[in-house]
C-alpha positions as CSV (number, residue, x, y, z in Angstrom):
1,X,0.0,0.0,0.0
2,X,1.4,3.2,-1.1
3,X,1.3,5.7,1.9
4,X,-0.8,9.1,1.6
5,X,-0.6,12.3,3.8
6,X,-3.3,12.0,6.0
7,X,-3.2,13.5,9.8
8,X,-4.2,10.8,12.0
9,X,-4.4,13.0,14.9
10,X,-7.8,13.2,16.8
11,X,-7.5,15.2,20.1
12,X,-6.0,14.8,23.4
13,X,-7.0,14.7,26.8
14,X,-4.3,17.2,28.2
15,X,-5.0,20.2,29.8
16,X,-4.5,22.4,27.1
17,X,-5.7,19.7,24.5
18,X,-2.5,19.9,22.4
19,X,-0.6,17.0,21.4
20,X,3.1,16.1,22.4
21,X,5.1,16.8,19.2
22,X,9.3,17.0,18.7
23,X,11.8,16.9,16.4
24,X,12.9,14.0,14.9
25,X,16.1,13.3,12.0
26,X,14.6,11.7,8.9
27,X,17.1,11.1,5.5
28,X,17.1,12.7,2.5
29,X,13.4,12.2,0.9
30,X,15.3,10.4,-2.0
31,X,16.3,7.5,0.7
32,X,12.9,7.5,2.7
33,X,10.2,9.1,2.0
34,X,7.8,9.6,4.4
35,X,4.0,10.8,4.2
36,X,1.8,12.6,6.6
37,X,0.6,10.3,9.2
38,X,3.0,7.6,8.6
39,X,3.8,5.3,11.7
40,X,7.6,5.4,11.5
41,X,10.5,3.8,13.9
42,X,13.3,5.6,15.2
43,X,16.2,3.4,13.7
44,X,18.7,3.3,16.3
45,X,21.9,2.1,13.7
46,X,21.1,4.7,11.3
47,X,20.1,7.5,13.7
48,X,16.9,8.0,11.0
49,X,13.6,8.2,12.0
50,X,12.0,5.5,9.0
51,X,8.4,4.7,8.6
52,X,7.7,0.8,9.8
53,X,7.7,-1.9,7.2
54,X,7.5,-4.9,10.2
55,X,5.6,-6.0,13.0
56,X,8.2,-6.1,15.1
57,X,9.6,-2.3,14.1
58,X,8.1,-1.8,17.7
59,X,11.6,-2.7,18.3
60,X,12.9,1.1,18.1
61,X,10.6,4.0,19.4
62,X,7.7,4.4,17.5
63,X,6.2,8.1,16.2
64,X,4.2,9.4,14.1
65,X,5.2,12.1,11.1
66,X,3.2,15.0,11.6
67,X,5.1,16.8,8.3
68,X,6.0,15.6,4.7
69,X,9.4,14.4,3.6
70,X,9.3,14.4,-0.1
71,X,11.0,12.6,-2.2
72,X,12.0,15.1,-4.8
73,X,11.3,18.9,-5.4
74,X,13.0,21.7,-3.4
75,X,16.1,20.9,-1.9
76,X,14.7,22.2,1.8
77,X,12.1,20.0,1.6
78,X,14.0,16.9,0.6
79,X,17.6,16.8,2.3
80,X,18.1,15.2,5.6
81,X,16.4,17.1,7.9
82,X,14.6,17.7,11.4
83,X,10.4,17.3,10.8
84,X,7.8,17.2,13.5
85,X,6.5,13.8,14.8
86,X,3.7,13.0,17.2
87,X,5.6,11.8,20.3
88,X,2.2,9.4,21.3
89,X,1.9,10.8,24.8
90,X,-1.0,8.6,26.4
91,X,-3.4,11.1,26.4
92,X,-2.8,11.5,22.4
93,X,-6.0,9.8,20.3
94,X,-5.5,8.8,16.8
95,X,-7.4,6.9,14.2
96,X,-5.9,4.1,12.0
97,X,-7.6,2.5,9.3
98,X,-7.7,-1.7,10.9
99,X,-7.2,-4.6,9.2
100,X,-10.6,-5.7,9.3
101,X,-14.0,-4.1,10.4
102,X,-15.0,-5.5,14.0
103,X,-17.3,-4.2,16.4
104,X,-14.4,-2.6,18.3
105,X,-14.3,-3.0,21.9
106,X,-13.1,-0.4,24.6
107,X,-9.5,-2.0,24.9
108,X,-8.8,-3.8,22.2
109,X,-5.4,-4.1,21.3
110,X,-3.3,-4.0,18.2
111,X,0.3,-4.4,16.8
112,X,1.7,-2.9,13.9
113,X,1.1,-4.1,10.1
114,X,3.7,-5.8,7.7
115,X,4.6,-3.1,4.8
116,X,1.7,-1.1,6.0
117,X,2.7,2.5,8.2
118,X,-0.6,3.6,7.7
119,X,-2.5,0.4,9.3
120,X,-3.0,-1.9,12.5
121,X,-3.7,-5.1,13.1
122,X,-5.8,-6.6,15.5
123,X,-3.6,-7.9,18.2
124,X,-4.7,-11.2,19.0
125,X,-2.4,-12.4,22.2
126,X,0.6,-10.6,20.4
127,X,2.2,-7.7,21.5
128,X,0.3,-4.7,21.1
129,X,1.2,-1.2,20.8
130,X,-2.1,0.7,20.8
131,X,-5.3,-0.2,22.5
132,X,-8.6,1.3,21.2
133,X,-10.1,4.2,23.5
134,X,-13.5,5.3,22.0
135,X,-17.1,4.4,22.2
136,X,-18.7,6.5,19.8
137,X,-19.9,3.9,17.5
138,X,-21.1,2.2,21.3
139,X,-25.3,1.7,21.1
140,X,-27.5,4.5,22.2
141,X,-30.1,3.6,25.1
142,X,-31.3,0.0,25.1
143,X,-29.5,-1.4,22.6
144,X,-26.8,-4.2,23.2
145,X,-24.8,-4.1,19.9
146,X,-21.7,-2.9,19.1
147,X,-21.6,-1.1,15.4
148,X,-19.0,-2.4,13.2
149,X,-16.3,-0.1,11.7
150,X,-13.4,-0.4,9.7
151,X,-11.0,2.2,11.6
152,X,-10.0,2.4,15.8
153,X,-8.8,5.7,18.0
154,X,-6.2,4.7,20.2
155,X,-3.6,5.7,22.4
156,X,-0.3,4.0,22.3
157,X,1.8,1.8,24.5
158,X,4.1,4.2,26.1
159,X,6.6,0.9,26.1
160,X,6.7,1.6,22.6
161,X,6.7,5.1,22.2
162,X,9.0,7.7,21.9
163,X,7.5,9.7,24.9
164,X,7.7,6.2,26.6
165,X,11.7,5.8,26.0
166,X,12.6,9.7,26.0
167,X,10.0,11.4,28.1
168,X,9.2,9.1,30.4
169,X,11.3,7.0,32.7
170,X,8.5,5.2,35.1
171,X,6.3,3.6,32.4
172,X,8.1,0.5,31.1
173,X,4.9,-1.3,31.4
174,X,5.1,-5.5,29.9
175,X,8.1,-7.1,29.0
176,X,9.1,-7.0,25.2
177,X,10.1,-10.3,23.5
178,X,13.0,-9.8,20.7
179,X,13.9,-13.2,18.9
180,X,17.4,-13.8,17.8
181,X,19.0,-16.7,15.3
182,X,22.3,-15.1,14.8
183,X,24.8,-12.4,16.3
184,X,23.7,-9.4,17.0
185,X,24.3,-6.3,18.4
186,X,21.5,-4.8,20.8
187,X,20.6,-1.2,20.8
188,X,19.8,0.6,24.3
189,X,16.5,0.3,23.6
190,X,16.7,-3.7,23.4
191,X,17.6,-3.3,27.0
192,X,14.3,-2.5,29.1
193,X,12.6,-4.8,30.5
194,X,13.2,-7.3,27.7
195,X,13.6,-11.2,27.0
196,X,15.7,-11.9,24.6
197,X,16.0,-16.0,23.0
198,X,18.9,-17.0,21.0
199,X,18.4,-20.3,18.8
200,X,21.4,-19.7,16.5
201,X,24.2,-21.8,16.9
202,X,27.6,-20.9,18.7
203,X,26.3,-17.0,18.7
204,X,27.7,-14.0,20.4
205,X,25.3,-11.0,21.7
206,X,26.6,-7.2,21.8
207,X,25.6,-5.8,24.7
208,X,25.6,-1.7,24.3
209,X,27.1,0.4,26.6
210,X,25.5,0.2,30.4
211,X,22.7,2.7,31.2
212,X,20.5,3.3,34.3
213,X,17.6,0.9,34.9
214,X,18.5,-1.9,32.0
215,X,17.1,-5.0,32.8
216,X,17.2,-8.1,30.7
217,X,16.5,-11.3,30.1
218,X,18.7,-13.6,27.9
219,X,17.8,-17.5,27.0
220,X,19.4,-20.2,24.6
221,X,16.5,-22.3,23.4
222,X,19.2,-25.0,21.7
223,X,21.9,-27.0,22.8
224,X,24.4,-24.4,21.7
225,X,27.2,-22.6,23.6
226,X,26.2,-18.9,24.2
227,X,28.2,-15.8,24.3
228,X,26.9,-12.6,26.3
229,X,30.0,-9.5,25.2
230,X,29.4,-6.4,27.4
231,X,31.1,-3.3,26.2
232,X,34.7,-3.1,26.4
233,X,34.1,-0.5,29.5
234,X,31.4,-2.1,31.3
235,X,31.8,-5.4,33.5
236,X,29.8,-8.1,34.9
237,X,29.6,-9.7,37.8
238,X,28.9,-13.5,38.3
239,X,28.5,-14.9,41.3
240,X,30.1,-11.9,43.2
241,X,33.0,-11.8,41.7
242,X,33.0,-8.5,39.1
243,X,34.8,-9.8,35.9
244,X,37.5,-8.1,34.0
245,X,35.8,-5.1,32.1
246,X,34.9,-6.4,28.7
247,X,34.8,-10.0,29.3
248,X,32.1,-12.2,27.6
249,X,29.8,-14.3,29.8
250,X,29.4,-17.7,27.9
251,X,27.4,-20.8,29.0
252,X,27.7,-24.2,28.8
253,X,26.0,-25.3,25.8
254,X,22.7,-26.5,27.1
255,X,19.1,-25.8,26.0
256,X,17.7,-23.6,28.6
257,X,20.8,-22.0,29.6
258,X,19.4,-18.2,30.9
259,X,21.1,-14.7,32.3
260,X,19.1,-12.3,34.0
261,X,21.3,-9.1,34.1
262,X,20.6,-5.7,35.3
263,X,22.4,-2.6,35.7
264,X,24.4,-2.6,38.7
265,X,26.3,0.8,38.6
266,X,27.9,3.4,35.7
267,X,30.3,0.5,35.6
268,X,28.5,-2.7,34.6
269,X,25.8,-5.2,35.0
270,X,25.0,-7.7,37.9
271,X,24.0,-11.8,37.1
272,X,20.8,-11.8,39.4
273,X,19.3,-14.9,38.0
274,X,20.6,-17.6,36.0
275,X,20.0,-21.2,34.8
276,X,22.7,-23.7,33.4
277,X,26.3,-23.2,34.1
278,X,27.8,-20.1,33.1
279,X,31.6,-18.7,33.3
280,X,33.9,-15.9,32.6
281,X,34.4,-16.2,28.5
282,X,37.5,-13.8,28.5
């Protein structure tokens, strides 16, 4: 679906009834385009706010473009540049066309769309980033049944959000699940109340650099050694014992092996909780 500029802001329930906007860095409008309206992640490796193309985008900070990057015609309006995006404060409504028309519920939840910034799906027991918060097409007087419709206003998970990982630091609300088959390198936002599972063989995981309040959770669901490489600044400490600065954690190769680190202090993490056997990995 090709994206169009359409505001998808409804109203909001603060005090002065404005919504919470900033400015975000988007690419030149010849690398991303991106349309009024369009549901975009902040990608943490570029340093580019992009409009989502996967469910699981929800990754990165989500916002919402509240201005028009073109791709082509005047050179202000298409080099890499600071727009406005909706930050999706909680008290922010906006309306999304849905995947299919339901007789939406107060609370009902959805997750993002595949190759779709302008859409959401019904959640379904997955992880949802917007639940819906209006009743107008609720029955009048007697009458028991919901009216169908084919778009939702919701607010946003602030776990999700922008205004959830910058503006706020007390709403962290659900754990995040990020699936892993191969190395990888995790961003600061991969650290927040997060499980993590590793089914690649004989893999390594990046840790970024320590911050206050991380907190994660990393498993092996195979049979495979595992390889947990902090920064080369930050240590670990296993059992009491703070390991050399930059030393991997590795386990023992057996399905079910688990980590639970947190952020001890400017200088590392502390193993809180752990299952298998797990050692210093130099």
């Amino acid at each position: 679906m090709t994206a169009i500029n359409k505001d998808p802001f409804v109203y909001s329930k603060s005090k002065d009834g404005k919504p919470s906007v900033f400015r975000g860095l988007v690419q030149a409008g010849s690398s991303a385009a991106i349309k009024i309206g369009e549901i975009c992640t902040w990608n943490e490796t570029t340093g580019y706010f992009i409009p989502v193309n996967a469910v699981a985008d929800h990754r990165y900070p989500l916002a919402i473009a509240k201005e028009e990057q073109k791709s082509s015609g005047r050179g202000e309006l298409t080099a890499s540049r600071y727009i406005e995006f909706y930050s999706l404060d909680p008290n922010d409504v906006f309306e999304f066309v849905i995947d299919a028309a339901a007789a939406v519920e107060l609370g009902t939840p959805y997750t993002l769309t595949a190759s779709d910034s302008q859409k959401l799906t019904a959640a379904a027991g997955d992880f949802a980033v917007a639940i819906n918060v209006d009743d107008g097409h609720y029955p009048q007087e007697e009458d028991t049944t919901i009216r169908s419709i084919s778009y939702a206003r919701v607010s946003f998970n602030p776990a999700v959000s922008w205004w959830g990982y910058r503006m706020s630091q007390f709403v962290r609300p659900g754990r995040r699940v990020i699936v892993l088959t191969d190395n990888a390198t995790l961003a600061e936002n991969d650290m927040y109340n997060t499980l993590i599972t590793q089914s690649g063989t004989a893999k390594t995981i990046i840790l970024p650099a320590v911050k206050p309040g991380m907190d994660v959770i990393i498993v092996c669901t195979v049979a495979q050694a595992l390889h947990v490489d902090p920064n080369a600044s930050d240590a670990i400490r296993l059992d009491g014992t703070v390991l050399t600065a930059g030393n991997k954690l590795s386990s023992a190769s057996g399905a079910g092996d688990m980590v639970h680190l947190i952020t001890e202090s400017v200088d590392g993490f502390i193993v809180i909780n752990r299952q298998g056997t797990w050692t210093d990995g130099s």
